[in-house]
VOPAGU-2260 file (C-alpha; in pm, 1 decimal, decimal comma):
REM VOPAGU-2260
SITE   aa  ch    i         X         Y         Z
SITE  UNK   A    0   -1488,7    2055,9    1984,9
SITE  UNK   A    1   -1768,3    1899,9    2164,2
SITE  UNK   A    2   -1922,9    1590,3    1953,9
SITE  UNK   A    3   -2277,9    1408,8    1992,4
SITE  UNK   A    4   -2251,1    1117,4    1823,5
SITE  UNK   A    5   -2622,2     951,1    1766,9
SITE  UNK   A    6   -2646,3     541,7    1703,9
SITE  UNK   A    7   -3064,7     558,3    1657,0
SITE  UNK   A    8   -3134,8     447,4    1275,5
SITE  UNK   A    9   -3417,7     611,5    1048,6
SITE  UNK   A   10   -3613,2     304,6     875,9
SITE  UNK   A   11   -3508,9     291,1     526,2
SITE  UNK   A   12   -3788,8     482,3     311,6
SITE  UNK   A   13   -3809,4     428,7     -32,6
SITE  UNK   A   14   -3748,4     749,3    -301,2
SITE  UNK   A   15   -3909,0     858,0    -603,8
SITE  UNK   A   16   -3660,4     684,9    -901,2
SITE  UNK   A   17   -3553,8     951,2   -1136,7
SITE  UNK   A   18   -3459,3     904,0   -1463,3
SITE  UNK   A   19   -3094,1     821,2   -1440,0
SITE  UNK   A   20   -2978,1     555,3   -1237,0
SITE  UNK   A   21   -2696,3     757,2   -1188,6
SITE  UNK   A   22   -2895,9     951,7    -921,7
SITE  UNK   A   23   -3050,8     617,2    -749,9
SITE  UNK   A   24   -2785,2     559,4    -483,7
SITE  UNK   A   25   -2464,6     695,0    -320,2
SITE  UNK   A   26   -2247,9     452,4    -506,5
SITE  UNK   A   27   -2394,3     552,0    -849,3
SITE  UNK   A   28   -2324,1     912,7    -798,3
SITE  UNK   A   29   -1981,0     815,5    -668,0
SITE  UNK   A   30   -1957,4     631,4   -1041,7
SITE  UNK   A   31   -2138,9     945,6   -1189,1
SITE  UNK   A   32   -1828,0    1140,4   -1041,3
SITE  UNK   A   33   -1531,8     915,2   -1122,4
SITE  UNK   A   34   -1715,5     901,5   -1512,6
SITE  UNK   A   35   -1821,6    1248,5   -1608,1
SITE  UNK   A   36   -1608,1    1446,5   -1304,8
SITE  UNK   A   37   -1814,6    1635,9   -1009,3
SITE  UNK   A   38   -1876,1    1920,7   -1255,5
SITE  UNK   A   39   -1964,1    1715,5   -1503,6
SITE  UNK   A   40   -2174,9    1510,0   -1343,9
SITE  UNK   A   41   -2422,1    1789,4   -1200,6
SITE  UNK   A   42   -2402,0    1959,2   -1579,1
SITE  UNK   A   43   -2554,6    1649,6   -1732,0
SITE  UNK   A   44   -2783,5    1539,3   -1421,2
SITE  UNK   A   45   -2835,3    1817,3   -1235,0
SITE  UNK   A   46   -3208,4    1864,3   -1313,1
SITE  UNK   A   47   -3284,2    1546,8   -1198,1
SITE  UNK   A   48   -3076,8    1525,7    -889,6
SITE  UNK   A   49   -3220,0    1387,8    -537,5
SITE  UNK   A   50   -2995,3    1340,0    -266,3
SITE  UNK   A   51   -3000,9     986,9    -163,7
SITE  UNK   A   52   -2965,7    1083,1     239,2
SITE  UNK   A   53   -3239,9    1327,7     210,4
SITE  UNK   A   54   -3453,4    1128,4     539,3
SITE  UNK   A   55   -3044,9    1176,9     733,3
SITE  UNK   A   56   -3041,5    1546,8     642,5
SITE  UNK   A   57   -3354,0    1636,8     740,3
SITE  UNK   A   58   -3373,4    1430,5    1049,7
SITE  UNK   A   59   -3000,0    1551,9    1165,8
SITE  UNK   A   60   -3085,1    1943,6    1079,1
SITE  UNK   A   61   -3370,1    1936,7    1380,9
SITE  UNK   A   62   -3114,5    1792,8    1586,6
SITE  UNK   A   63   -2854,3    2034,0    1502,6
SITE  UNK   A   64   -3129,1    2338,4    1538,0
SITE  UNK   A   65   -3206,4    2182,8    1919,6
SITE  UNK   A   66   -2857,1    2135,9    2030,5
SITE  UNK   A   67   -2686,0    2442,5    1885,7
SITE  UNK   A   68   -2999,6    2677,7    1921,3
SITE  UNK   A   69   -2923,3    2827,0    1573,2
SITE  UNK   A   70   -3072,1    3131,3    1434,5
SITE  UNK   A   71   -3285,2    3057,9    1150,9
SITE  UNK   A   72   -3379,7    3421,8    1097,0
SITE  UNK   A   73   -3206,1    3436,1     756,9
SITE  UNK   A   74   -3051,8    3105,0     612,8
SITE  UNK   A   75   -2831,2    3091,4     281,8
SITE  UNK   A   76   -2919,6    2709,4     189,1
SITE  UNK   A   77   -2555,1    2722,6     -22,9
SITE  UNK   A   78   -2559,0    2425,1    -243,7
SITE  UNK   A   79   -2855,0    2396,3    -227,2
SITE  UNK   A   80   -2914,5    2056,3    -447,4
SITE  UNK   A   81   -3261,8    2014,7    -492,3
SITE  UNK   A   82   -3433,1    2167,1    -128,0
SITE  UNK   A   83   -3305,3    1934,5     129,2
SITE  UNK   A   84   -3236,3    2139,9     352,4
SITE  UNK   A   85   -3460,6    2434,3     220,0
SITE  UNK   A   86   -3721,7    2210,0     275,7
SITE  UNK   A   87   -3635,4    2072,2     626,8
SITE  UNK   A   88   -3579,7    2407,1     738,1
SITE  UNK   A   89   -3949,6    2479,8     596,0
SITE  UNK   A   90   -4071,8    2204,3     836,0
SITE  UNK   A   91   -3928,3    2362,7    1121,8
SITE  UNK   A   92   -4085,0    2707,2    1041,3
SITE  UNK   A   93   -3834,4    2881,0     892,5
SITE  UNK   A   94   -3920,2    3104,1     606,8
SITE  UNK   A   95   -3670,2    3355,1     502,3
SITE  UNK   A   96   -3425,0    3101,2     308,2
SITE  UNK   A   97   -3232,8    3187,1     -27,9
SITE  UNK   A   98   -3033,1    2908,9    -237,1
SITE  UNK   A   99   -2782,2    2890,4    -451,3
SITE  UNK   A  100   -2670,5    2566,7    -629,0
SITE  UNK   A  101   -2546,9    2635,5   -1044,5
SITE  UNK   A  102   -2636,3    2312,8   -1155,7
SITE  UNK   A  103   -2938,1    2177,1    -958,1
SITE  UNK   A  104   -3141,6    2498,7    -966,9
SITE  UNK   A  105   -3426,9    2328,3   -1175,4
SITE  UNK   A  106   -3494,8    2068,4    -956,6
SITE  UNK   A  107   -3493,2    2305,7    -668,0
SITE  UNK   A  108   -3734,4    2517,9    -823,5
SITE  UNK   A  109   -3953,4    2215,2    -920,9
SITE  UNK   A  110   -3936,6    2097,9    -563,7
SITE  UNK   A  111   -3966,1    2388,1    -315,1
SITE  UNK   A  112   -4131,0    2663,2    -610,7
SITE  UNK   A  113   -3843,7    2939,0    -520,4
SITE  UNK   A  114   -3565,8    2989,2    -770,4
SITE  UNK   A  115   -3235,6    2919,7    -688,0
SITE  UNK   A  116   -2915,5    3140,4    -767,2
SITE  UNK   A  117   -2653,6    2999,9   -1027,5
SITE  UNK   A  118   -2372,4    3130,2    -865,6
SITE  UNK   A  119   -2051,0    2867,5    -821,3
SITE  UNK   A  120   -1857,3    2838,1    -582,7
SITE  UNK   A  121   -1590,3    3050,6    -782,0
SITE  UNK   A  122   -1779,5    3343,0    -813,0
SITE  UNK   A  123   -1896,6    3371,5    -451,0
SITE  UNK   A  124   -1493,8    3323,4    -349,3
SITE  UNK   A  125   -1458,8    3617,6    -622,1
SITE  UNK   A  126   -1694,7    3833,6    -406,9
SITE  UNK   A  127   -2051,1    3794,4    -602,8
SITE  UNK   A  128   -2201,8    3784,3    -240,2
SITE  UNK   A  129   -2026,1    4084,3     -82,4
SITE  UNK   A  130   -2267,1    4303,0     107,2
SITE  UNK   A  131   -2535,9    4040,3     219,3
SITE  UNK   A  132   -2562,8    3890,4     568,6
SITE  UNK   A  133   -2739,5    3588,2     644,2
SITE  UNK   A  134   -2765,2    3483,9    1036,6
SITE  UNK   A  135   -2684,1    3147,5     892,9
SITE  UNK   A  136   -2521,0    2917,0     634,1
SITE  UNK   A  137   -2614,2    2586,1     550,4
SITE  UNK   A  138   -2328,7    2446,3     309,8
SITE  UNK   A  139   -2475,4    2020,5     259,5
SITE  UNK   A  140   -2307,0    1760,2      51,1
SITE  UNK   A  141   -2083,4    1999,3    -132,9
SITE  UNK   A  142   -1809,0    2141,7      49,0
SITE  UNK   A  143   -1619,3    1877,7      89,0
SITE  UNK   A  144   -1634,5    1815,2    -326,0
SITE  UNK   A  145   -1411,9    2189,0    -316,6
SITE  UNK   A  146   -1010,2    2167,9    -396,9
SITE  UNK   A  147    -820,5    2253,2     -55,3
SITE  UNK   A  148    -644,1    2496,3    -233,9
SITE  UNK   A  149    -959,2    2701,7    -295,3
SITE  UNK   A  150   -1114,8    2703,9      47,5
SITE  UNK   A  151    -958,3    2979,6     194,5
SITE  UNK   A  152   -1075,0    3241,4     -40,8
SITE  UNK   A  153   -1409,7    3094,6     -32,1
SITE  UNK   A  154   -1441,3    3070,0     316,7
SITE  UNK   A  155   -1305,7    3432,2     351,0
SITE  UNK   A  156   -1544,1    3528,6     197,7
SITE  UNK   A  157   -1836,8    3314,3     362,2
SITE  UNK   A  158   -1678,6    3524,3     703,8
SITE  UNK   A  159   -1794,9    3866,3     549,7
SITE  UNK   A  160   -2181,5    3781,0     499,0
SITE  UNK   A  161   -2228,0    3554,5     810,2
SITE  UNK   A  162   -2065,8    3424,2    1127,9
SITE  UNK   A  163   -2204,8    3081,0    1189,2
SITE  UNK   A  164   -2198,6    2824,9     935,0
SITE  UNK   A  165   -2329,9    2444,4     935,8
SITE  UNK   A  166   -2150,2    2176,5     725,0
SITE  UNK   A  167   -2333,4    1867,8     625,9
SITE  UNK   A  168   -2098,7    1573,1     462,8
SITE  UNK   A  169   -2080,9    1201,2     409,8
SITE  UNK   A  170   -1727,8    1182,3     476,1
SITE  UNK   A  171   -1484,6    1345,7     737,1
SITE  UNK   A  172   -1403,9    1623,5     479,9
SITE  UNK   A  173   -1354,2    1920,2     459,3
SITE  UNK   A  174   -1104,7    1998,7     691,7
SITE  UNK   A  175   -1130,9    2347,5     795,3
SITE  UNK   A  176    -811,2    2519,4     952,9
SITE  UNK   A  177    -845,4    2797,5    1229,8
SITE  UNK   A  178    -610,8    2987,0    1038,2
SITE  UNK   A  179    -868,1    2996,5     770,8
SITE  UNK   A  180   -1102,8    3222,5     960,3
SITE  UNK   A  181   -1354,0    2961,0    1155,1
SITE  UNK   A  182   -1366,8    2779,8    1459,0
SITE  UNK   A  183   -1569,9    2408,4    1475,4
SITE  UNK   A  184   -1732,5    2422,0    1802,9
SITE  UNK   A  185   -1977,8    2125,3    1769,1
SITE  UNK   A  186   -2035,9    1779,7    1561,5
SITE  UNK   A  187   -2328,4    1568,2    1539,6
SITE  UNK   A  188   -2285,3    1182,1    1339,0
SITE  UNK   A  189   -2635,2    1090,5    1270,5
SITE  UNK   A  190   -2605,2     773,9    1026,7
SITE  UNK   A  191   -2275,3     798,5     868,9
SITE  UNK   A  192   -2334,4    1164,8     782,5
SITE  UNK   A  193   -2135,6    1442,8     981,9
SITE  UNK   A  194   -2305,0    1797,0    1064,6
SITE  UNK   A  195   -2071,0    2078,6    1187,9
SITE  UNK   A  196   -2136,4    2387,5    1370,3
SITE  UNK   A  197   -1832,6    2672,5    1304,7
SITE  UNK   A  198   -1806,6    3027,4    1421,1
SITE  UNK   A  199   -1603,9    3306,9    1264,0
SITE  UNK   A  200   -1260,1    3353,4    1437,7
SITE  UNK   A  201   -1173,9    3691,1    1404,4
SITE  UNK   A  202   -1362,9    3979,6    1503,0
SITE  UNK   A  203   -1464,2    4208,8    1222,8
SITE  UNK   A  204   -1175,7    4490,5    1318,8
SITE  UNK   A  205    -921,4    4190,8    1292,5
SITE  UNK   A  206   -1046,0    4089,7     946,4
């Protein structure tokens, strides 16, 4: 796995407050989690949730779009919080985008005026996505909140609408196996947060 590893620093911007101060910094929606659980959490905040590394995201996405030329011809934002990414990818001119996120789809309606789908993370592992194909997935800041146990299922069935896939995280999760179906071929660490370029493993006559 090749990694790029970047040490410049984006000034620190300031960010629109939102009503709970549970959704003011990393650390308070690490509290937020450890209080009201990650589901819980997004139930009762959801609507007002901003991510606090939104400037990181952004700024590491273009990066990510230079060095791994990826195709932004049809992008599932999945997770999609409220536009991060849908919005990033905006900036760089890309149009066709669909999200999904169950809890923060009010926000990401307020914020980039397209309506997100509610579907978890459950129901797309139970097949609600079968017979779509997107020439890319964007998965930030939520994959690596997913049980172990649960990923291969999920990502299973991530292989049968796409085969590239970028995760965005804070932390060195998740850990994808190869025997789970992808391949990590690249890394960029922009700021403390990791972005991860995987391919499908198997062709579709080995699936």
């Amino acid at each position: 796995m090749k990694k790029i590893a970047v040490h410049q620093r984006i000034p620190n911007s300031r960010l629109t407050p939102t009503k709970s101060e549970l959704c003011a910094s990393d650390r308070s929606i690490r509290k937020g989690y450890e209080e009201h659980s990650v589901q819980g959490f997004y139930e009762k905040f959801g609507d007002e949730y901003s991510n606090p590394h939104e400037k990181e995201i952004g700024q590491i996405l273009q990066l990510a779009v230079e060095n791994w030329k990826l195709d932004l011809h049809k992008v599932l934002d999945l997770a999609c919080g409220s536009g991060e990414i849908t919005i990033a990818l905006q900036k760089l001119g890309c149009v066709n985008i669909d999200g999904i996120d169950p809890y923060t789809y009010n926000a990401y309606l307020k914020r980039t005026g397209k309506q997100a789908e509610a579907y978890t993370f459950e129901d797309i592992a139970a097949g609600q996505l079968c017979g779509r194909h997107y020439s890319l997935i964007i998965c930030s800041f939520a994959m690596h909140l997913v049980a172990e146990s649960r990923l291969p299922i999920l990502l299973y069935q991530l292989s049968l609408i796409t085969d590239s896939m970028a995760i965005f995280t804070p932390n060195k999760r998740p850990h994808l196996r190869e025997e789970w179906g992808w391949i990590c071929l690249e890394e960029i660490i922009y700021n403390r947060v990791r972005a991860r370029f995987y391919k499908v493993r198997y062709s579709e006559n080995e699936k």
